[in-house]
C-alpha positions as CSV (number, residue, x, y, z in Angstrom):
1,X,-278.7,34.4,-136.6
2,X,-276.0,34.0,-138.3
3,X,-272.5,32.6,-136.0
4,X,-270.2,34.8,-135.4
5,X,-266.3,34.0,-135.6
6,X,-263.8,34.1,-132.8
7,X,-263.0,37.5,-134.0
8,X,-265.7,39.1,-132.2
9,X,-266.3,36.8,-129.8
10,X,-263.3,37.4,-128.5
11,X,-262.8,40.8,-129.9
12,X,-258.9,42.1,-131.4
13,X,-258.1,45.7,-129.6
14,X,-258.1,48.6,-131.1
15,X,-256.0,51.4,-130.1
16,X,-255.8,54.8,-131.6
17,X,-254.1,57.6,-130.6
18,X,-256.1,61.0,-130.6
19,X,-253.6,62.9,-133.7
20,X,-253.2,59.3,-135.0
21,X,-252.8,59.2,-138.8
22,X,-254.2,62.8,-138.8
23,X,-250.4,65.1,-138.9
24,X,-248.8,65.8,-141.9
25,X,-246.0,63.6,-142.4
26,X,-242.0,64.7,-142.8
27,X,-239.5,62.7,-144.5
28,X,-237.0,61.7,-141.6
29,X,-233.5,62.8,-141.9
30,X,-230.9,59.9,-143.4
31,X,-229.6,58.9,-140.0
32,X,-233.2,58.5,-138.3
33,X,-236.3,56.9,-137.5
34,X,-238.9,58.8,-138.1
35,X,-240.0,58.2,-134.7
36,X,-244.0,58.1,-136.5
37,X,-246.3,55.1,-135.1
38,X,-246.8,52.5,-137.6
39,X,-243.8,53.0,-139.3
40,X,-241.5,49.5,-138.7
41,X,-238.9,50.5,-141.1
42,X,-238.4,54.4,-139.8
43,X,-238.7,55.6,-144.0
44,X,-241.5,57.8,-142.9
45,X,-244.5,55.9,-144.2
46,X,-246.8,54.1,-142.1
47,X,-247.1,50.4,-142.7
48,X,-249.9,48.1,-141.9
49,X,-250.0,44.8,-139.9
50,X,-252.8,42.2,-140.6
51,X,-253.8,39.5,-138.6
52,X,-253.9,35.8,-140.0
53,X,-254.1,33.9,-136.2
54,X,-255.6,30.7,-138.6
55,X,-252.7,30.5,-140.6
56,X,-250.8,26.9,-141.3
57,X,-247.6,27.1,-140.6
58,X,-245.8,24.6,-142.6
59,X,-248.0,21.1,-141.4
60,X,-248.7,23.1,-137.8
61,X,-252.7,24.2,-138.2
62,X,-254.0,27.5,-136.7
63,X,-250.6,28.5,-135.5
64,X,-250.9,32.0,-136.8
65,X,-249.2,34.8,-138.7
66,X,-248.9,38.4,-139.2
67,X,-248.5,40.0,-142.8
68,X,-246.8,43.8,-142.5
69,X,-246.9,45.4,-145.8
70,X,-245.0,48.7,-146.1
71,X,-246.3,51.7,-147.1
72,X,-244.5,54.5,-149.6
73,X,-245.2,56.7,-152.2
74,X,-247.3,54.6,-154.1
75,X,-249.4,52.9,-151.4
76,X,-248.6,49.2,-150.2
77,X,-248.3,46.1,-152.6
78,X,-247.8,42.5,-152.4
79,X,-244.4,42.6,-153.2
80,X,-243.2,44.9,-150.4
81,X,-244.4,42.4,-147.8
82,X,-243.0,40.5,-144.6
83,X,-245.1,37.4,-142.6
84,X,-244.1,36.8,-139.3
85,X,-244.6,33.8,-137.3
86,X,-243.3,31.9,-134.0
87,X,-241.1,29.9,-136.3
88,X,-239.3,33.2,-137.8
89,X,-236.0,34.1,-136.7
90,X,-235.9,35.6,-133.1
91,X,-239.4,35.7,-132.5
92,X,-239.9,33.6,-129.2
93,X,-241.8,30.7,-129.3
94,X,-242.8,28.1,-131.7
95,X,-245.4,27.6,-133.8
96,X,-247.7,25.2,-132.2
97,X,-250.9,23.9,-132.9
98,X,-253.8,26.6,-132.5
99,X,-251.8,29.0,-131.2
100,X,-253.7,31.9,-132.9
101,X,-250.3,34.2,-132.9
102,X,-252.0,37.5,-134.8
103,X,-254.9,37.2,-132.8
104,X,-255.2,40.4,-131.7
105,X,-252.4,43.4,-133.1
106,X,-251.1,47.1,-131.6
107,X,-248.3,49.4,-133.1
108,X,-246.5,51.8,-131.2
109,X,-242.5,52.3,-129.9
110,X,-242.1,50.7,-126.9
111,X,-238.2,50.9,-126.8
112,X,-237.9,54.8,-127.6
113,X,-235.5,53.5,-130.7
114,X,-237.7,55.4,-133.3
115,X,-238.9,52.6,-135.3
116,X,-242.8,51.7,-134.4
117,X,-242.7,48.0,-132.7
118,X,-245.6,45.8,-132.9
119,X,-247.4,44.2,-130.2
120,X,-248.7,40.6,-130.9
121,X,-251.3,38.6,-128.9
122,X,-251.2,34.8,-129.6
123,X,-254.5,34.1,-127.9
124,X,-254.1,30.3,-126.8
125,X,-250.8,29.7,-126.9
126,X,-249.7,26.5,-124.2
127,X,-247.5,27.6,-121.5
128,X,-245.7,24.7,-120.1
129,X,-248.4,22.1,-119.6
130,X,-251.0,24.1,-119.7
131,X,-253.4,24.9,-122.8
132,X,-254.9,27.8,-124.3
133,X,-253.3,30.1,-121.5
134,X,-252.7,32.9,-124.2
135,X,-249.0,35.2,-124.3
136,X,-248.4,38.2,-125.9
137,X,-245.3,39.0,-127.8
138,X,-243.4,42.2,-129.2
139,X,-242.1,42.0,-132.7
140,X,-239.2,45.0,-133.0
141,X,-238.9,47.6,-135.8
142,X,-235.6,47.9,-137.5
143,X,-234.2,49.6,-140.7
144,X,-235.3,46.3,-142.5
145,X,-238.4,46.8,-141.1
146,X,-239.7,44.1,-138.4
147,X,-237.6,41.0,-136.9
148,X,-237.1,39.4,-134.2
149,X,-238.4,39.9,-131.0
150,X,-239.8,38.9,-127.3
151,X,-242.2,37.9,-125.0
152,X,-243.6,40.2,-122.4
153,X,-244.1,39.2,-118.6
154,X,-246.9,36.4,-117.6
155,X,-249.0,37.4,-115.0
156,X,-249.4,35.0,-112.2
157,X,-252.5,32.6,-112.0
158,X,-253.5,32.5,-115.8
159,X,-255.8,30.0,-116.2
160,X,-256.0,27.3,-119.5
161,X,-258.3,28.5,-122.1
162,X,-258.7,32.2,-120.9
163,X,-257.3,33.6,-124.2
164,X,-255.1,36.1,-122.6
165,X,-253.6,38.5,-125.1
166,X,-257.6,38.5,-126.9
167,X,-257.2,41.9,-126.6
168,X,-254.1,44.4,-126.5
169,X,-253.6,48.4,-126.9
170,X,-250.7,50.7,-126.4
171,X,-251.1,54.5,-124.9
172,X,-248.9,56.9,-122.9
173,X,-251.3,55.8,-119.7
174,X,-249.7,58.0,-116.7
175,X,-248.2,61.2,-119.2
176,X,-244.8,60.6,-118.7
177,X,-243.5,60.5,-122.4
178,X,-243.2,56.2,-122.8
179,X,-245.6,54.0,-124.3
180,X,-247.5,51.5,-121.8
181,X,-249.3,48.1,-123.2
182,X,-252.3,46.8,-121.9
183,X,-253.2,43.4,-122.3
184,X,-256.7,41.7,-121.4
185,X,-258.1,38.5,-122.0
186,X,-261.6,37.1,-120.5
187,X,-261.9,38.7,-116.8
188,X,-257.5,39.0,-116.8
189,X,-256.3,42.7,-117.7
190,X,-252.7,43.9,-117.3
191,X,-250.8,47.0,-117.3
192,X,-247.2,47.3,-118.4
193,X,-245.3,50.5,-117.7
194,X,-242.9,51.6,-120.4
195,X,-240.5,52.3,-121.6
196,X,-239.4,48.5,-122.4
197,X,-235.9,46.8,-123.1
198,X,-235.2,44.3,-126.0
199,X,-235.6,41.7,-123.5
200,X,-239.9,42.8,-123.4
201,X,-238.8,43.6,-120.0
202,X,-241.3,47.0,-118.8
203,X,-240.0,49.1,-116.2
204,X,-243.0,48.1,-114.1
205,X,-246.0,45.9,-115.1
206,X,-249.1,45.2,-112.8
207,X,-252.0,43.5,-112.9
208,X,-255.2,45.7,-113.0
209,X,-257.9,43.3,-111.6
210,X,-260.9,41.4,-112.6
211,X,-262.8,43.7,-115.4
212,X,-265.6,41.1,-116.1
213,X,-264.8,38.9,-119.3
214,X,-263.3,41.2,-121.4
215,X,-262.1,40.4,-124.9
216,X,-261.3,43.9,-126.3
217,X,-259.9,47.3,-124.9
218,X,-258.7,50.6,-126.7
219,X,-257.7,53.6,-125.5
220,X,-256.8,57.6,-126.7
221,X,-256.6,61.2,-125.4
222,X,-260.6,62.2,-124.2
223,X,-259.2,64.9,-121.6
224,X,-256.5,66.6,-123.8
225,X,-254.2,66.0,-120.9
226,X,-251.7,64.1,-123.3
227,X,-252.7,60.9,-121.2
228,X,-254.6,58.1,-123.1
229,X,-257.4,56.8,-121.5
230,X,-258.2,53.2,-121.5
231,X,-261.4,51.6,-122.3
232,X,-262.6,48.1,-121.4
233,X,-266.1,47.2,-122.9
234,X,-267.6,43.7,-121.5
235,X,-271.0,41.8,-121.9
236,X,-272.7,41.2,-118.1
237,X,-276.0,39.6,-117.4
238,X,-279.1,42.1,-118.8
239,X,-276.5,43.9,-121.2
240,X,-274.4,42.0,-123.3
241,X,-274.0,44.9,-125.5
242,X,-271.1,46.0,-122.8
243,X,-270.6,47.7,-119.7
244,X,-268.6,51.1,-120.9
245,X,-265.8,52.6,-118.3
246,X,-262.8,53.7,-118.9
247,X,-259.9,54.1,-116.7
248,X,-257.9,57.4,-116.6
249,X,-254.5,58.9,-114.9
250,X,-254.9,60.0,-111.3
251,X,-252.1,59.8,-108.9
252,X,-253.1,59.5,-104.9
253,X,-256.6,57.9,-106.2
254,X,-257.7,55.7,-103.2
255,X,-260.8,54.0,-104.2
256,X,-260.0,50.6,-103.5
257,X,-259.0,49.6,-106.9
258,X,-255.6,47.8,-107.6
259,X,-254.7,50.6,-110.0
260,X,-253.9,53.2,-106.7
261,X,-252.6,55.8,-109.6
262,X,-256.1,55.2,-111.7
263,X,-259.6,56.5,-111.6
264,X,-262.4,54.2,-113.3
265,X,-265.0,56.3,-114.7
266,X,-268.6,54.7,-115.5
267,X,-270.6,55.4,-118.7
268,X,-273.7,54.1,-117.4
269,X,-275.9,54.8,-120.4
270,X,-273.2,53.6,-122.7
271,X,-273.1,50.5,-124.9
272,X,-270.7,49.2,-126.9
273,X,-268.5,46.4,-127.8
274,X,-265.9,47.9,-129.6
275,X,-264.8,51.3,-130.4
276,X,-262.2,53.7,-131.0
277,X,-261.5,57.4,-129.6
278,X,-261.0,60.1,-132.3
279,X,-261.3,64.0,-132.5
280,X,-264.4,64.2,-134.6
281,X,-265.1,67.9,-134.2
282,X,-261.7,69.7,-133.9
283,X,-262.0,70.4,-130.5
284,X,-259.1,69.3,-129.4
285,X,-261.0,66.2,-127.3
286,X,-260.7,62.6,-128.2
287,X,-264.5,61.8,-128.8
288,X,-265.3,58.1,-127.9
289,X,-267.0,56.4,-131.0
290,X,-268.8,52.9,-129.7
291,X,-270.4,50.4,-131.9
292,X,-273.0,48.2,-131.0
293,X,-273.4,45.7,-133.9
294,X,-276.3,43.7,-131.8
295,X,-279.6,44.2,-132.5
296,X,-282.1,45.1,-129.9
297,X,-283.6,41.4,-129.2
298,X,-280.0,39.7,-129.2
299,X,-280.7,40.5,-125.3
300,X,-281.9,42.0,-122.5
301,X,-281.7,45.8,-122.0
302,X,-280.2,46.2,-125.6
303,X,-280.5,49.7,-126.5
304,X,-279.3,49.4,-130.1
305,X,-280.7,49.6,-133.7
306,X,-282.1,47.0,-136.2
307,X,-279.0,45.8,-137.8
308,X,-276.7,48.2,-135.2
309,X,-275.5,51.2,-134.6
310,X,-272.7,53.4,-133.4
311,X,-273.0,56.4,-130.9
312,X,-270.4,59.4,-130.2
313,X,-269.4,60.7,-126.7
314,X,-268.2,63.5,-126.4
315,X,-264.6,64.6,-124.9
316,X,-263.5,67.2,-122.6
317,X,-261.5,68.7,-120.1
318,X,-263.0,65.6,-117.6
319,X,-264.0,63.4,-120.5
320,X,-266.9,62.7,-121.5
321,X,-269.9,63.7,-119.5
322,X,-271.7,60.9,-118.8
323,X,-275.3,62.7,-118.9
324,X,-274.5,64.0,-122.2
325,X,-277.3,63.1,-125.4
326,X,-274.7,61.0,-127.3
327,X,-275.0,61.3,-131.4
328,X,-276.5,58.1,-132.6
329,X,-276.1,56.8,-136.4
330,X,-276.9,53.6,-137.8
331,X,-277.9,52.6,-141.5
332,X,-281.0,54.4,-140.9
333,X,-279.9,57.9,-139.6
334,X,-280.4,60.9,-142.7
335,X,-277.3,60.7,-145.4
336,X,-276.0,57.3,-144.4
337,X,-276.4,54.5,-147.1
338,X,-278.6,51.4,-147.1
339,X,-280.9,50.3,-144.5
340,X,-280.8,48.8,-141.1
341,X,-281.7,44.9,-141.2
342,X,-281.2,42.3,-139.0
343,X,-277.9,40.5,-138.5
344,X,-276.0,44.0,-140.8
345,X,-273.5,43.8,-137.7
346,X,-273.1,47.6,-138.4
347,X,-270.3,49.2,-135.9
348,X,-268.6,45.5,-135.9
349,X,-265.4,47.1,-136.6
350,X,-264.3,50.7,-136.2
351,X,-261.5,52.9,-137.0
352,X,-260.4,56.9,-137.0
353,X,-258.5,58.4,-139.8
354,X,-258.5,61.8,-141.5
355,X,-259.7,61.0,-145.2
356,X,-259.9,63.7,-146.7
357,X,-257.3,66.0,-145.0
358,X,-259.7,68.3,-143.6
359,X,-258.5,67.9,-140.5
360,X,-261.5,65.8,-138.8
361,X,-261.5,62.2,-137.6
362,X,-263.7,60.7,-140.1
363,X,-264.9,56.8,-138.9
364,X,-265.1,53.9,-141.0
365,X,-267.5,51.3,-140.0
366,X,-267.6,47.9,-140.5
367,X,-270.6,45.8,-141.6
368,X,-269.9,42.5,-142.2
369,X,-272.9,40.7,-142.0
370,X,-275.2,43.5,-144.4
371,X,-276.7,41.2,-146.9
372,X,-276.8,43.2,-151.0
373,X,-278.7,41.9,-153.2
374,X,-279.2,38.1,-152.9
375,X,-275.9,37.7,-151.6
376,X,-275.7,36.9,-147.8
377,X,-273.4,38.7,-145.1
378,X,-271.3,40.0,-147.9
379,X,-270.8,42.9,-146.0
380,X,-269.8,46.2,-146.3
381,X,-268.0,49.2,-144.9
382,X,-269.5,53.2,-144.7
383,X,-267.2,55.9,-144.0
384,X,-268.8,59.1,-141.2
385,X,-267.3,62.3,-142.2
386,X,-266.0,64.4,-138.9
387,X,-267.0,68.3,-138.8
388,X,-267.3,70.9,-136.5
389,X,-270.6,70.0,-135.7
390,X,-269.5,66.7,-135.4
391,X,-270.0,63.2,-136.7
392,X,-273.0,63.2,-138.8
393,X,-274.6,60.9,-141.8
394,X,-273.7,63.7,-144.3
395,X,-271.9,62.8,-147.3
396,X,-271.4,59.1,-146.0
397,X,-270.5,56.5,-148.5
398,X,-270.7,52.8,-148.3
399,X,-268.2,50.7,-150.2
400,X,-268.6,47.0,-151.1
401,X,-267.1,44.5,-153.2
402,X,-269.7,45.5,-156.0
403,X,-268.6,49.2,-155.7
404,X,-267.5,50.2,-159.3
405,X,-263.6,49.9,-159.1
406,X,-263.1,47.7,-155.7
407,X,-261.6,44.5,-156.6
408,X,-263.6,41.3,-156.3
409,X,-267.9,41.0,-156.6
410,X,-269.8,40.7,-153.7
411,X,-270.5,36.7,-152.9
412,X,-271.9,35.3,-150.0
413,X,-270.1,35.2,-146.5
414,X,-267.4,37.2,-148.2
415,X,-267.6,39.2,-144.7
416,X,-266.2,42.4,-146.3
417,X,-265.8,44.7,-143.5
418,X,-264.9,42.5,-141.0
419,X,-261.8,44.3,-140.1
420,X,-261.1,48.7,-140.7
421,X,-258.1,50.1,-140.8
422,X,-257.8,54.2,-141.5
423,X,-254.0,54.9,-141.8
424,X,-251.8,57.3,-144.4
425,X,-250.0,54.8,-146.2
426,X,-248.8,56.8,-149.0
427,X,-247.9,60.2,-147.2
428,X,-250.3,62.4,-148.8
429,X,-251.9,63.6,-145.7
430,X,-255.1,61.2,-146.1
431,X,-256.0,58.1,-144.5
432,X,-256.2,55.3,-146.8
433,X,-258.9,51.9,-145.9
434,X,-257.7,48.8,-145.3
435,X,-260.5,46.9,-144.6
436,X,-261.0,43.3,-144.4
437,X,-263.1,40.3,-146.1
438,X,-262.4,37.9,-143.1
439,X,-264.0,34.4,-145.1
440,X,-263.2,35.6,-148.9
441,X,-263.3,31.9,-150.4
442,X,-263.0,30.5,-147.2
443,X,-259.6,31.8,-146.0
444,X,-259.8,35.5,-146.3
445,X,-258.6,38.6,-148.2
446,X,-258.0,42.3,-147.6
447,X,-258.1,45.3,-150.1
448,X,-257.0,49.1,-149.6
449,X,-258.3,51.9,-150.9
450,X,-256.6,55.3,-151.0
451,X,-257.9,58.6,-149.3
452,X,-258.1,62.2,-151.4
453,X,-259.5,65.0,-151.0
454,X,-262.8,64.3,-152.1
455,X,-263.0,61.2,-150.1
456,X,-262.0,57.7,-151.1
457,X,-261.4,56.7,-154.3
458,X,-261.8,53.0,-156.2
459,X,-259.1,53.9,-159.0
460,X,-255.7,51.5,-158.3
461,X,-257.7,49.6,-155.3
462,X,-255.6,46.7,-154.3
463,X,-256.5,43.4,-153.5
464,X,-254.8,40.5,-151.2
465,X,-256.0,37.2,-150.8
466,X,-254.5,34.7,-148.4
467,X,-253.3,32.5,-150.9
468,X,-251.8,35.2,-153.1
469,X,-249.6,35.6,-150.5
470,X,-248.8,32.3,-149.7
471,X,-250.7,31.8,-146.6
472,X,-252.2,27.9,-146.1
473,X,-255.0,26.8,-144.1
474,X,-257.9,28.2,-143.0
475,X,-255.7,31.8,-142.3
476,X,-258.5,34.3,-141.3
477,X,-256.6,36.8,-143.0
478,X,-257.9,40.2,-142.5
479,X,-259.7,39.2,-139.2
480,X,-257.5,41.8,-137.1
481,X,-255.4,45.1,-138.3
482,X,-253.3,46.8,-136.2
483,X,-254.0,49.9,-135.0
């Protein structure tokens, strides 16, 4: 068993939004925003964010930084770039030892300015004289793109080394047009109420109770009701491959939970530690896609696959049922690539994107550990292709750094797939990857591949190491893109 990093231990969120990356795009008028999420400069391309929480900054190790490379017409590049840290101007804070800032990443518009604002969680940052508390910070969009910035509230009682902020996602929660943040962090989770000021002040922002430890939380539209719904996966005793719920908008609910305006809604059958909600088949329903990248003797009550698997549930008008036959693929399943072996860490990572511009969520999915060749947990990444049947092992293809035309050769521990990101970042109407290779020589890389119609293709693939960029130390670039 190979050990896992902090990234998955304590798990970066992922949030997408059920039409995320999957409208055709407009160019926005001279004198605004495009208003699209994603997009910190308001130019109308979508820009990517990518964790680096292990970062140097300057002789400060492990304080962590955030790379934002801009998107246009001819995809994203180095020398379009921004890093962020605690030391940059107007970003609160300071870059302190192992303060992991970039530890966990969400887009969305929190201020209703237009310009897509990102969420950072810096998950053991000291507050006053205690350590490893964890904060979470939002980073503003502008013209220039993003600068500056502020912290959002503390809840009360935070204990030291409880990694608050390990996990973040943004939604419309309660329907009523502003984007809310959730924040979670071992058995803390918090809900703040948008829309926010420049200050990070929410109009209302509440805690939401004792959730188990909880390292990772997404959420997206599964009732069509143009409220996201959020999901909390967390290891208990007898399933560590996660307890599934999710939480979604019910005003006069009375059942004892903090969250009097929420219903929590048990998956019972479900496992999962990680996911991402999607429309798969068209229907109009965010489909909730979990991975389980554990195989079935990592623990008690494991129902998973040799080397992992994902499984699809359904949406509807009340979500998904919870007796429904979810659709189960792993490395084994008809049409997708490769075989299932132990330690493959298949459904690590997960994200939703249109591809090919058909119209369908397709899912990428991460896994890092899958061993090729004699090279060990060089990982890969296979993309599911959506349909009105929906997600099946038809057509799938698997991509690794030994794919004719991806930059780089597979080596061992390269971890290629440790991260997914599907996102339009050239305005085409397809999702481009982003995916990335969390321990590249040590220190990480990332490399993007652009979407077609026939798929993804290899041809102008580009390829970002840490220290291409100028990051120092250890980085863990790629470890964490924002959704």
């Amino acid at each position: 068993m190979h050990q896992r990093p902090v990234r998955l231990a304590l798990a970066a969120a992922t949030a997408t939004a059920l039409t995320g990356g999957l409208l055709a795009l407009s160019a926005p008028s001279a004198l605004a925003a495009s208003g699209l999420t994603g997009d910190f400069n308001g130019d109308g391309y979508r820009d990517v964010a990518i964790g680096a929480a292990g970062a140097d900054v300057g002789s400060v190790q492990s304080a962590g930084a955030v790379v934002v490379l801009y998107g246009s017409s001819s995809g994203v590049s180095a020398a379009k770039k921004t890093v962020i840290t605690q030391n940059s101007t107007g970003v609160p804070g300071a870059a302190e030892y192992g303060d992991r800032f970039g530890g966990s990443l969400a887009a969305a518009d929190l201020n209703r300015d237009g310009y897509s604002d990102l969420v950072v969680g810096s998950q053991y940052e000291a507050i006053g004289d205690r350590d490893g508390v964890g904060s979470v910070t939002v980073v503003w969009g502008g013209t220039s793109g993003l600068s500056g910035g502020a912290g959002l509230p503390q809840p009360s009682g935070l204990s030291e080394w409880g990694g608050y902020s390990s996990g973040v996602a943004t939604g419309d929660f309660d329907g009523d047009g502003d984007t809310d943040v959730t924040v979670t962090g071992q058995s803390r989770t918090h809900l703040y109420n948008g829309p926010f000021t420049r200050t990070g002040t929410p109009l209302s922002h509440q805690d939401v109770g004792e959730l188990g430890s909880t390292y990772e939380v997404f959420a997206g539209d599964m009732t069509g009701d143009r409220k996201d719904e959020r999901v909390y996966p967390f290891g208990v005793d007898g399933d560590p491959a996660g307890d599934i719920s999710y939480f979604r908008h019910d005003p006069g609910n009375w059942d004892a939970h903090p969250e009097s305006d929420y219903a929590r809604v048990e998956l019972p059958q479900a496992d999962g530690s990680d996911g991402v909600i999607a429309d798969v088949d068209k229907d109009g329903y965010g489909d909730l896609v979990l991975g389980n990248h554990l195989d079935p003797d990592d623990g008690d009550s494991v129902d998973s696959h040799i080397g992992g698997q994902i499984t699809v549930w359904y949406g509807g008008p009340d979500g998904p049922d919870p007796a429904q036959k979810p659709t189960v693929i792993h490395q084994d399943t008809e049409g997708v690539p490769g075989g299932g072996e132990r330690d493959d860490l298949f459904g690590a990572a997960l994200s939703a994107g249109d591809v090919n511009g058909d119209g369908y969520a397709d899912i990428a999915v991460g896994a890092w550990g899958e061993d090729l060749g004699t090279e060990k947990d060089t990982g890969a990444v296979t993309v599911l292709y959506g349909s009105a049947s929906g997600l099946t092992g038809k057509g799938a293809k698997q991509y690794s750094q030994d794919t004719a035309g991806v930059p780089g050769a597979n080596e061992t521990d390269d971890a290629f797939g440790m991260s997914v990101r599907l996102v339009d970042l050239d305005k085409n109407g397809k999702a481009d990857l982003v995916t990335g290779a969390g321990y590249e020589n040590g220190y990480g890389a990332v490399t993007v591949m652009r979407g077609t119609a026939t798929g993804l293709t290899t041809s102008g693939a580009v390829f970002l190491s840490a220290r291409g960029i100028s990051l120092q130390g250890g980085a863990d670039f790629g470890w964490t893109i924002a959704q």
